[in-house]
Steps between C-alpha positions, in 0.01 A plus 500: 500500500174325345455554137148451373388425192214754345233217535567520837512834485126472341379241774615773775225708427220274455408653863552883391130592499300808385715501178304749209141579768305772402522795750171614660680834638563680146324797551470523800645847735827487611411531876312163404828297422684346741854326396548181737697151489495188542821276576591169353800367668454155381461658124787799539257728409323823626172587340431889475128552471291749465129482612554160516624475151805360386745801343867332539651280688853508631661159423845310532462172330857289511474444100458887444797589681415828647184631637226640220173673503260233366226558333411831485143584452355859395200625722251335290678157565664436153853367534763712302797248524583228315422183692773277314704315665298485842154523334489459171215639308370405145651704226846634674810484382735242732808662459719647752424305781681744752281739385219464801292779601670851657845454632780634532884411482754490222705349258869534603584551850833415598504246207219323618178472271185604747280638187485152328536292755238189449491600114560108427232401710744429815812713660682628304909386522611849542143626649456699833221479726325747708367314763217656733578501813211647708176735510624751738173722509172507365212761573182491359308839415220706309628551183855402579669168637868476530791234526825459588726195419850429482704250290840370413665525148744197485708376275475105384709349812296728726718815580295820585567795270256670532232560811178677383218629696219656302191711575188390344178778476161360373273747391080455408307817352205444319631311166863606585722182627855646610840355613793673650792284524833668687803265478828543718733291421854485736904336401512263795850271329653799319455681226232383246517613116212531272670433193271699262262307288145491371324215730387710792339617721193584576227240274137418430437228257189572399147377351474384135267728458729817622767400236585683190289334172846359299500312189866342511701281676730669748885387579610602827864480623494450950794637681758238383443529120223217495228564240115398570238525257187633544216387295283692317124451606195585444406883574079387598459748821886610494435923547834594709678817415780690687541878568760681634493795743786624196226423233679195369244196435403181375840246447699844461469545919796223487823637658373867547499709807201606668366592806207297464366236277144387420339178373169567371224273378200295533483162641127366369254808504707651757770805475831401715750791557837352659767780588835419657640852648875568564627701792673831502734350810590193292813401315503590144170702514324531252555153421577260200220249372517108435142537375463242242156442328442158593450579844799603668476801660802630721660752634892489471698754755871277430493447107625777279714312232229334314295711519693810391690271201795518718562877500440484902576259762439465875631207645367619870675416854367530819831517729514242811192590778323735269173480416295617194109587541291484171103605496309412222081488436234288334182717382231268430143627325249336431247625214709808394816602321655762686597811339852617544375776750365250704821293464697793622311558778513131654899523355524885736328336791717207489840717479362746857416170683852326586 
């Protein structure tokens, strides 16, 4: 398999255009915005625009190892993820470098590290891959564009574990960016454990400016008992602050349950709102939370132990041809803070539609 180094990693997307362009389709009616794409074999991207405007892009870099949504961009055209390692921007923190826009895999699967794979800048010795494997549909729509790939979960000699095919639903309203992501994932060599830990599942590393304002230095321990530090810096435009569909918020959200979370603040003059929703149908509902307030923001369905101070454990298996389907969405606002009635209503609308 080629390893790449993350200055390779950088020169790969010297080509990845439309990065951070101001949208001219903001406020426009929602019978007015059309999603469409644009393929980039060459690249291993898909571009999802709206209007014409970049809003994500699906993307399965070799150094990343496993496909992410990268950038993401809010309707007015302000990117809300970090762009370190792939783009760095001036003032970020460069930690984590697994850590790449919205993904989602996890920590321990079989014994094999897919969370922090490429965490040292190259794989991993005990990291698995996903590996994208095609774009089996795409269709293009008023106010809705949809996607449908498939990929391969392998371990580092390239066994399949896992086969995943996931549903992707792009929604434009007015100032309201949305992403549904549904996620099946099949045993196709036995049955596959997910030893319970905290690095999973379902992440957005985002913005500077979406982090929590912290004063300290922050030691961090990865699946295997590693610690990283992360530096304190300074809090100049840092206005991030969680809230809980239970009421928990700020740092506190940290290895809660909730049925939604929401990342709330203001990136320059204008207000972000960024909600991840959990599904009724899903494992574990409501969920646990690896939100951390540096900019990690993640849904966990497999981890209990940590996050419960070992009073519950998990340790999930999906038995030999089974398959497990997990649905998950990304509310994205630009210029308000949603109230938690609004939240619940996107959150009761989510739960009816799959």
């Amino acid at each position: 398999m080629k390893i790449r180094s993350v200055s390779t990693m950088l020169l790969a997307v010297l080509c990845f255009t439309a990065f951070g362009q101001k949208s001219k389709t903001q406020n426009k009616p929602n019978n007015d915005l059309k999603v469409t794409f644009v393929q980039h074999e060459k690249d291993q991207r898909v571009d999802v625009l709206v209007n014409g405007d970049l809003f994500t892009a699906y993307w399965w870099p070799d150094s990343v190892y496993k496909p992410v949504l990268f950038p993401i961009l809010s309707a007015a055209g302000t990117t809300i993820t970090r762009g370190f390692p792939i783009k760095p921007r001036e003032g970020e923190r460069r930690d984590h470098l697994h850590q790449v826009g919205n993904w989602l895999n996890y920590g321990n699967v079989n014994g094999y590290d897919f969370w922090g794979n490429g965490s040292e800048g190259k794989r991993n010795v005990n990291g698995g891959q996903i590996k994208h494997l095609s774009i089996v549909r795409l269709s293009e729509g008023i106010g809705e564009g949809s996607m449908v790939t498939t990929a391969s979960w392998i371990d580092p000699e390239g066994k399949e574990i896992l086969a995943e095919k996931t549903e992707f639903h792009f929604f434009a309203n007015g100032s309201t960016r949305m992403i549904d992501r549904i996620v099946t994932l099949t045993a196709t060599s036995g049955a596959v454990l997910f030893k319970d830990t905290k690095e999973g599942s379902f992440g957005i590393r985002v913005a500077r400016q979406l982090e929590l304002p912290s004063k300290e230095d922050v030691t961090l321990s990865d699946a295997h008992g590693n610690p990283t530090t992360v530096k304190a810096m300074t809090n100049e435009g840092v206005t991030g602050n969680y809230r809980s569909s239970e009421g928990a918020t700020g740092e506190a959200v940290w290895g809660t349950r909730a049925k939604w979370m929401d990342l709330y603040g203001n990136i320059g003059n204008e207000k972000i709102t960024l909600v991840i929703c959990d599904h009724p149908k899903n494992l574990s509902y409501p969920t646990y939370w690896h939100a951390r307030g540096y900019g990690l923001f993640a849904a966990n369905p497999f981890g209990f132990k940590d996050f419960s101070k070992g009073k519950e454990e998990l340790n999930f298996s999906l038995p030999s041809g089974k398959s497990l389907t997990l649905r998950y969405r990304i509310i994205l606002c630009s210029g308000v803070h949603l109230t938690d009635a609004e939240i619940n209503g996107y959150a009761d609308d989510f739960a009816s539609k799959y």
